[in-house]
KOLDOLO-813300 format. One record per residue (C-alpha): residue number from 0; x, y, z. Coordinates in steps of 0.001 Angstrom, whole numbers, plus 500000, padded with zeros to 6 digits. Layout:
# residues N
+-----+--------+--------+--------+
:   i :     c1 :     c2 :     c3 :
+-----+--------+--------+--------+
: NUM :      X :      Y :      Z :
...
+-----+--------+--------+--------+
This chain:
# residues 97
+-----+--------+--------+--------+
:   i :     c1 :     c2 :     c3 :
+-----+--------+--------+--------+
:   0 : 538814 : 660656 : 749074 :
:   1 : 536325 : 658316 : 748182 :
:   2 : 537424 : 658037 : 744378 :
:   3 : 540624 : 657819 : 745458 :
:   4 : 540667 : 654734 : 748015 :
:   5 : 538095 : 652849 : 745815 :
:   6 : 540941 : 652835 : 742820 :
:   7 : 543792 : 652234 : 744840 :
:   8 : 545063 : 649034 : 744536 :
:   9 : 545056 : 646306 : 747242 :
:  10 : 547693 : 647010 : 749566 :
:  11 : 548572 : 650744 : 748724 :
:  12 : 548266 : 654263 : 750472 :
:  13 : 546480 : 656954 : 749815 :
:  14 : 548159 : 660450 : 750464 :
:  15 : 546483 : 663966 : 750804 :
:  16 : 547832 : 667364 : 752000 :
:  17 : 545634 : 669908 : 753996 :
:  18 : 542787 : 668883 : 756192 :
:  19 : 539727 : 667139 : 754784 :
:  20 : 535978 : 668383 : 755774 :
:  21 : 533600 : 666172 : 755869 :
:  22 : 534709 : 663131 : 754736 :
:  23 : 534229 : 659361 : 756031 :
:  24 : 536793 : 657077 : 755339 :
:  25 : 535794 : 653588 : 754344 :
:  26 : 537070 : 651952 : 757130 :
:  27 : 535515 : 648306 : 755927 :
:  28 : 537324 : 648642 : 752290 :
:  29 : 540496 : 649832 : 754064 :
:  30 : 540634 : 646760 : 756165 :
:  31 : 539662 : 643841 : 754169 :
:  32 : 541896 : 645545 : 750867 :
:  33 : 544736 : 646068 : 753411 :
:  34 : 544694 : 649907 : 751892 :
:  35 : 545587 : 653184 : 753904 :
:  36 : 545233 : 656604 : 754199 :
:  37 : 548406 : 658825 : 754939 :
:  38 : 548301 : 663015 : 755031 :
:  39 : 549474 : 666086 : 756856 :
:  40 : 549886 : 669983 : 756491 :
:  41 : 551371 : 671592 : 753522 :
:  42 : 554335 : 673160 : 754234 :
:  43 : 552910 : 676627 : 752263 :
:  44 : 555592 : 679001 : 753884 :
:  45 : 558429 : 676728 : 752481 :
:  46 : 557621 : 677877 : 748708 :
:  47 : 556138 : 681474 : 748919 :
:  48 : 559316 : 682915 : 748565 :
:  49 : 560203 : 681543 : 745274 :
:  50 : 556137 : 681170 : 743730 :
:  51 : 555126 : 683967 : 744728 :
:  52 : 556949 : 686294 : 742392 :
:  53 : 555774 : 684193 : 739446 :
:  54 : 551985 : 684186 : 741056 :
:  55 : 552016 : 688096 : 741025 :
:  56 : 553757 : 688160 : 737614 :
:  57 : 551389 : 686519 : 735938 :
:  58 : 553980 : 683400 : 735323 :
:  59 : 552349 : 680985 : 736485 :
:  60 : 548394 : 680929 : 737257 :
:  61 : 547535 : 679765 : 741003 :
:  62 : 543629 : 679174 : 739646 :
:  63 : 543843 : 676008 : 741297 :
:  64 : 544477 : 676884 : 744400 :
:  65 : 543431 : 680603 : 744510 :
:  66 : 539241 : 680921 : 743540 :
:  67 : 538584 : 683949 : 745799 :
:  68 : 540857 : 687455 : 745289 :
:  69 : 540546 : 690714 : 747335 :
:  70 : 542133 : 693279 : 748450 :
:  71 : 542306 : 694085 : 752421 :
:  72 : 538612 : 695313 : 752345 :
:  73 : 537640 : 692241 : 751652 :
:  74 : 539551 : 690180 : 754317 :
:  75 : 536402 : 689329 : 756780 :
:  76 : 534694 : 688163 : 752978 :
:  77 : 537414 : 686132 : 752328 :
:  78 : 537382 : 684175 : 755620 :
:  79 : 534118 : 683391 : 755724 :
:  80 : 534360 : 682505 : 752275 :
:  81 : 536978 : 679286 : 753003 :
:  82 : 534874 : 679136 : 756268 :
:  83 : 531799 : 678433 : 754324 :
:  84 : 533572 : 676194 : 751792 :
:  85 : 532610 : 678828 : 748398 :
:  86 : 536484 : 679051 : 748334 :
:  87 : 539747 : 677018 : 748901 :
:  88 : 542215 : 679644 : 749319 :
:  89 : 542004 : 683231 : 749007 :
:  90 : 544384 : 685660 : 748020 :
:  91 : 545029 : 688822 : 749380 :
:  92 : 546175 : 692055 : 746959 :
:  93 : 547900 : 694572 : 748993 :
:  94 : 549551 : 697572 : 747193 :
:  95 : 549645 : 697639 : 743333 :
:  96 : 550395 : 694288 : 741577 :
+-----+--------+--------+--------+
């Protein structure tokens, strides 16, 4: 967030989707560059049913989103994992893929 209000220009917004931890917004900056900060949920459910096909097929590689896989074992691990911030996202393998 920081990178990305300190190279906005003078008078633009700043957009993000999901919910930031730990950040501080620099309110001073903001203000006297007349800049702004603008976000909300991603609307995840919206797309599963057409990416995820192409996520289990191999089409297309959700490595950017997805760093932590297990299967339903592993579902307590994989909380605490996003809880702890060692992951973003986890995904969950049920069945055979």
């Amino acid at each position: 967030m920081e990178t990305a209000i300190g190279v906005a220009r003078p008078g633009s917004m700043v957009g993000y989707v999901g919910v930031p931890h730990g950040v501080e917004l620099p309110v001073a900056e903001m203000f006297y560059r007349n800049k702004g900060v603008f976000g909300g949920a991603a609307p995840v459910r919206t797309y599963i049913p057409e990416l995820l096909p192409d996520v289990l097929e191999e089409r297309i590689n959700p490595g950017r989103v997805f760093d932590f896989a297990t299967d339903l074992d592993g579902v307590a691990e994989a909380y605490a994992a996003m809880d702890e911030r060692r992951a973003i996202k986890s995904l969950l393998r049920v069945g055979t893929v």
